[in-house]
C-alpha positions as CSV (number, residue, x, y, z in Angstrom):
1,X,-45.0,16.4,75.6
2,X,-44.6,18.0,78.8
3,X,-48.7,17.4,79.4
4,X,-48.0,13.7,78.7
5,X,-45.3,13.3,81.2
6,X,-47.4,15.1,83.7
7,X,-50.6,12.8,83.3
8,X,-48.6,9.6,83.3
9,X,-46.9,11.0,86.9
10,X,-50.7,11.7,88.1
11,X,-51.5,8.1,86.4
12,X,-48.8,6.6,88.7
13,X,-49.7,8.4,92.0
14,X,-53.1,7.4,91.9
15,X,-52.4,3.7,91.2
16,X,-49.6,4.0,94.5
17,X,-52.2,5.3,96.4
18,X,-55.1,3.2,95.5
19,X,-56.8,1.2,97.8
20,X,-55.8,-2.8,97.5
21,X,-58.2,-5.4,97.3
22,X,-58.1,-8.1,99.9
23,X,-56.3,-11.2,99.3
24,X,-55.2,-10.2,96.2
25,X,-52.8,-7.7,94.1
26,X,-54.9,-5.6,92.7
27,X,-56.6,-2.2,93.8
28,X,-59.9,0.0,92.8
29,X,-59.0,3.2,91.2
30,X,-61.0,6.2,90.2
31,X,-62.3,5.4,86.7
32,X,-63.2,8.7,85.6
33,X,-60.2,10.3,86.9
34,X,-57.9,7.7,85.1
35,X,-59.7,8.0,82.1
36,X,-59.7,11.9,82.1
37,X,-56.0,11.6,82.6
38,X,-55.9,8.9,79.3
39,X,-57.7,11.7,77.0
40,X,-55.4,14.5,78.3
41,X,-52.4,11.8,77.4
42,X,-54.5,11.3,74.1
43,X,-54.7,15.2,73.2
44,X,-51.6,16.0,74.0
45,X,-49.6,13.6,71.9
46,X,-48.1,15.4,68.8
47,X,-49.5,14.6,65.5
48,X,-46.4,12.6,64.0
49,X,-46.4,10.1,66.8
50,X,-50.0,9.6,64.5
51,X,-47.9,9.8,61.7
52,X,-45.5,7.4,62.7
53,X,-48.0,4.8,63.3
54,X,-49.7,4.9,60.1
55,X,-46.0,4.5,58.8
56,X,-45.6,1.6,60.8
57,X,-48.8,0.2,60.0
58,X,-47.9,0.7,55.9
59,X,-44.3,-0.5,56.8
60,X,-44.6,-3.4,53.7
61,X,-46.2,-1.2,51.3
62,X,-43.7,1.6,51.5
63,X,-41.1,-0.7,51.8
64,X,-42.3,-2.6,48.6
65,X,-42.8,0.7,46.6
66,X,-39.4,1.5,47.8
67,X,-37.9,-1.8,46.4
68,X,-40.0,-1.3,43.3
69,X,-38.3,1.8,42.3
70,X,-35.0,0.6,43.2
71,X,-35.3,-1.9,40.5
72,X,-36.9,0.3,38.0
73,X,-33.8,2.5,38.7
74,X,-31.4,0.0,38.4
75,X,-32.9,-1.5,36.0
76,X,-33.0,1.6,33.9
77,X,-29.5,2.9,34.9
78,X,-28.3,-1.1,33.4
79,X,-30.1,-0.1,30.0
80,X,-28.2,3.4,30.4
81,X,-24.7,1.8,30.6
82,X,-25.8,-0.8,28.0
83,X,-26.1,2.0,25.8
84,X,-23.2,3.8,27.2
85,X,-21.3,1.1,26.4
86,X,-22.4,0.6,22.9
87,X,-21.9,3.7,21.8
88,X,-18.7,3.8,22.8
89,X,-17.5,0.5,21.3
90,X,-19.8,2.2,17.7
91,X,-17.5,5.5,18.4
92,X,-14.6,3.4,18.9
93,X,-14.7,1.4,15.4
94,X,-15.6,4.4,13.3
95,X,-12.2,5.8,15.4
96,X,-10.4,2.3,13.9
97,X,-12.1,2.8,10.6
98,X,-11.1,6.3,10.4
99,X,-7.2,5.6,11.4
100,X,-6.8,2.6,9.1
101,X,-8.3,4.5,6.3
102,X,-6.0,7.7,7.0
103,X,-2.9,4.8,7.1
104,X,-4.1,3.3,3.4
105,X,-4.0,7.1,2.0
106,X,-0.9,7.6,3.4
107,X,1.1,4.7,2.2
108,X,-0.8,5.0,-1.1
109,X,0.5,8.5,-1.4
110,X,4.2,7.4,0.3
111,X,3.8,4.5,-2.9
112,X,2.5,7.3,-5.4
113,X,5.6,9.7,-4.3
114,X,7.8,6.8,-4.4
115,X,6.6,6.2,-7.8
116,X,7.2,9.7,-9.1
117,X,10.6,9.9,-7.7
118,X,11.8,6.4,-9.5
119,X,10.0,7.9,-12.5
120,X,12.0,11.2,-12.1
121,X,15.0,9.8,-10.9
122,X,14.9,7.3,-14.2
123,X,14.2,9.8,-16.7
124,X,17.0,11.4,-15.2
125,X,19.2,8.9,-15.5
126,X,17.9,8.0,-18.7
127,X,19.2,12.2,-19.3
128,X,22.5,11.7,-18.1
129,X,23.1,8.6,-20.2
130,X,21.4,9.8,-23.3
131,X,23.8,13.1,-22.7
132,X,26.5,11.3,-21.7
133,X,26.7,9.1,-24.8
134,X,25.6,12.0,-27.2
135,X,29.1,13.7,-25.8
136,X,30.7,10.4,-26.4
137,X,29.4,9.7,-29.8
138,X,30.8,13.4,-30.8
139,X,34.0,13.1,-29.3
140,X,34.8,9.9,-31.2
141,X,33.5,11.7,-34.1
142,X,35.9,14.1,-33.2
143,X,38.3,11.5,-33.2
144,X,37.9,10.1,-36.1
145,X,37.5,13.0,-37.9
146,X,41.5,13.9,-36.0
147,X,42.4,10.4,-37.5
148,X,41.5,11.0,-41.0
149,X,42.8,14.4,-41.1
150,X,46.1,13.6,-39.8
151,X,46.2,10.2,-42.2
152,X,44.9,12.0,-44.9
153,X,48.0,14.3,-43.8
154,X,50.2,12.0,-43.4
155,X,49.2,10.7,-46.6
156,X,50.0,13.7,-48.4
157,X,53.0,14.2,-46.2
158,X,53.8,10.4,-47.5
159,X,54.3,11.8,-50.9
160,X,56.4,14.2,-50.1
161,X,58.7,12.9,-47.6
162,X,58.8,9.3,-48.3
163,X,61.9,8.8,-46.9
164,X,60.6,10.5,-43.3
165,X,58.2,7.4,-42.6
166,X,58.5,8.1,-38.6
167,X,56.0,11.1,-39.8
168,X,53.7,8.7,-40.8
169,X,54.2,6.6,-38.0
170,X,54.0,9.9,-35.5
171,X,50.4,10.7,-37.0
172,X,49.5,7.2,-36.6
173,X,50.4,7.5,-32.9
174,X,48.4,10.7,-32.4
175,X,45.3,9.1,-33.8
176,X,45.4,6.3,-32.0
177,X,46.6,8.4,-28.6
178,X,43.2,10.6,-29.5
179,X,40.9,7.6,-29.9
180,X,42.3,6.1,-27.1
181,X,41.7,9.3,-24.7
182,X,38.4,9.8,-25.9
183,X,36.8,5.8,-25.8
184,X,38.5,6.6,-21.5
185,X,36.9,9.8,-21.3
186,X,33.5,8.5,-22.6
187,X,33.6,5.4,-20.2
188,X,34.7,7.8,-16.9
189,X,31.5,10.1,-17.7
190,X,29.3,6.9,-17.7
191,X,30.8,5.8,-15.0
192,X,30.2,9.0,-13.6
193,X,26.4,9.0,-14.5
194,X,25.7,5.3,-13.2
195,X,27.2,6.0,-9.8
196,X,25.0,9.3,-9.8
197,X,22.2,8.1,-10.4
198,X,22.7,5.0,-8.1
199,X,22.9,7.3,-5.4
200,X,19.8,9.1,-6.2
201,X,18.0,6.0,-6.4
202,X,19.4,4.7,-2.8
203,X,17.9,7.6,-1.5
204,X,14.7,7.3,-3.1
205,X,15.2,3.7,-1.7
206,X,15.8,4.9,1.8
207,X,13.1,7.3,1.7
208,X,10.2,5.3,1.1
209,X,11.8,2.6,3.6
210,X,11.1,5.2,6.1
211,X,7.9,6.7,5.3
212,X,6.9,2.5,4.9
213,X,8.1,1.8,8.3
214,X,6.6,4.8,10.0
215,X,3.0,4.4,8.6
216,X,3.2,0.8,9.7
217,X,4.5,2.0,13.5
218,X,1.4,4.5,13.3
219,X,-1.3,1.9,12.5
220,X,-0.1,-0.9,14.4
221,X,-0.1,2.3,17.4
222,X,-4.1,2.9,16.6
223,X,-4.6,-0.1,16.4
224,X,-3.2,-2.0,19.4
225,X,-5.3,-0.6,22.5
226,X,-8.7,-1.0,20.5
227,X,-7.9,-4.5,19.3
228,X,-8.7,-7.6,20.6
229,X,-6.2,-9.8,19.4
230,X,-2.5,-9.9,19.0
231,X,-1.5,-7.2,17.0
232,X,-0.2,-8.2,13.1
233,X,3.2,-6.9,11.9
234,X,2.4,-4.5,8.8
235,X,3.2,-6.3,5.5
236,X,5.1,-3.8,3.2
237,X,4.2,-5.6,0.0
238,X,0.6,-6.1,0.6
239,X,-0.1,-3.5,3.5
């Protein structure tokens, strides 16, 4: 570069010093020196100043190959994020398929364990009552068999001591005292029994209330963000 700089200052001295030509603004120079000084400007320019001109010179054409593969990259980055995107919203219902089925197996197990604990907490009570009126059935058997003996007693007693009635009357007392406690005791042990077995079944109650309730918290939970509409409160009858 320093060649070119030097032939343009020789350039400019010879033109300065150039004879004029009368009447006009022009002069004569040297031909063959300028034109020497031209090829030594010529030769010594670098190679991408060359470059640089045939860049110019295909300015469009780069610039429309440039273009071109700007749209074939945005272009192909769209169908990328198209794709993206759909396989995301294919992840995201097998993700909502997967919940609500996991949500159905749990309330059908919270149902089947619910089931099993009416079941066992019926046969139960079913248990208590059928023990509870098995011990009532032999106590008034017991008291029967009391009244008998003491009337059959009192009977034989009767012939004996007929003028001592308030023996008589004393056994008939007793018997009736005996079938009296026994018919109380028999309905205080199935009072007993229902009230048991009540409370057994509240908790049953109570447990499945709460294993209902949280299943439907934990579906409406997956299923909110991925839904797009308002979200359904869970129906405990039908699910």
């Amino acid at each position: 570069m320093y060649k070119v700089f030097e032939a343009i200052d020789e350039l400019v001295t010879i033109v300065e010093e150039a004879r004029g030509l009368p009447m006009t603004s022009g002069c004569v120079v040297p031909r063959g020196d300028v034109l020497e000084l031209l090829d030594e400007i010529r030769d010594a320019l670098p190679a991408e100043v060359d470059d640089a001109q045939d860049v110019l010179d295909r300015k469009d054409e780069i610039v429309g190959g440039a273009e071109h593969l700007a749209e074939q990259a945005l272009s192909k980055a769209t169908m990328e994020a198209e794709n993206a995107v759909a396989q995301a919203r294919a992840q995201a219902e097998a993700l909502i398929a997967e919940a609500s089925a996991h949500a159905d197996r749990m309330v059908a197990d919270a149902r089947d364990e619910a089931d099993r604990a009416v079941a066992a907490g019926r046969a139960e009570y079913e248990s208590l009552v059928g023990r509870s009126q098995a011990e009532a059935d032999r106590m008034l058997q017991a008291g029967r068999e009391s009244y008998e003996r003491a009337v059959e007693e009192g009977r034989f007693e009767q012939g004996r001591l007929v003028s001592q009635t308030e023996v008589v009357q004393a056994a008939h007392a007793e018997s009736a005292r005996v079938l009296d406690a026994t018919a109380e005791e028999a309905a205080r042990q199935r009072a007993e029994c229902d009230a048991y077995v009540d409370g057994k079944l509240a908790e049953f109650e109570d447990l499945l209330t709460h294993t209902l309730r949280t299943v439907g918290k934990g579906r409406s939970h997956l299923r909110g963000p991925m839904s797009m509409s308002a979200a359904v409160p869970y129906d405990y009858d039908g699910g």
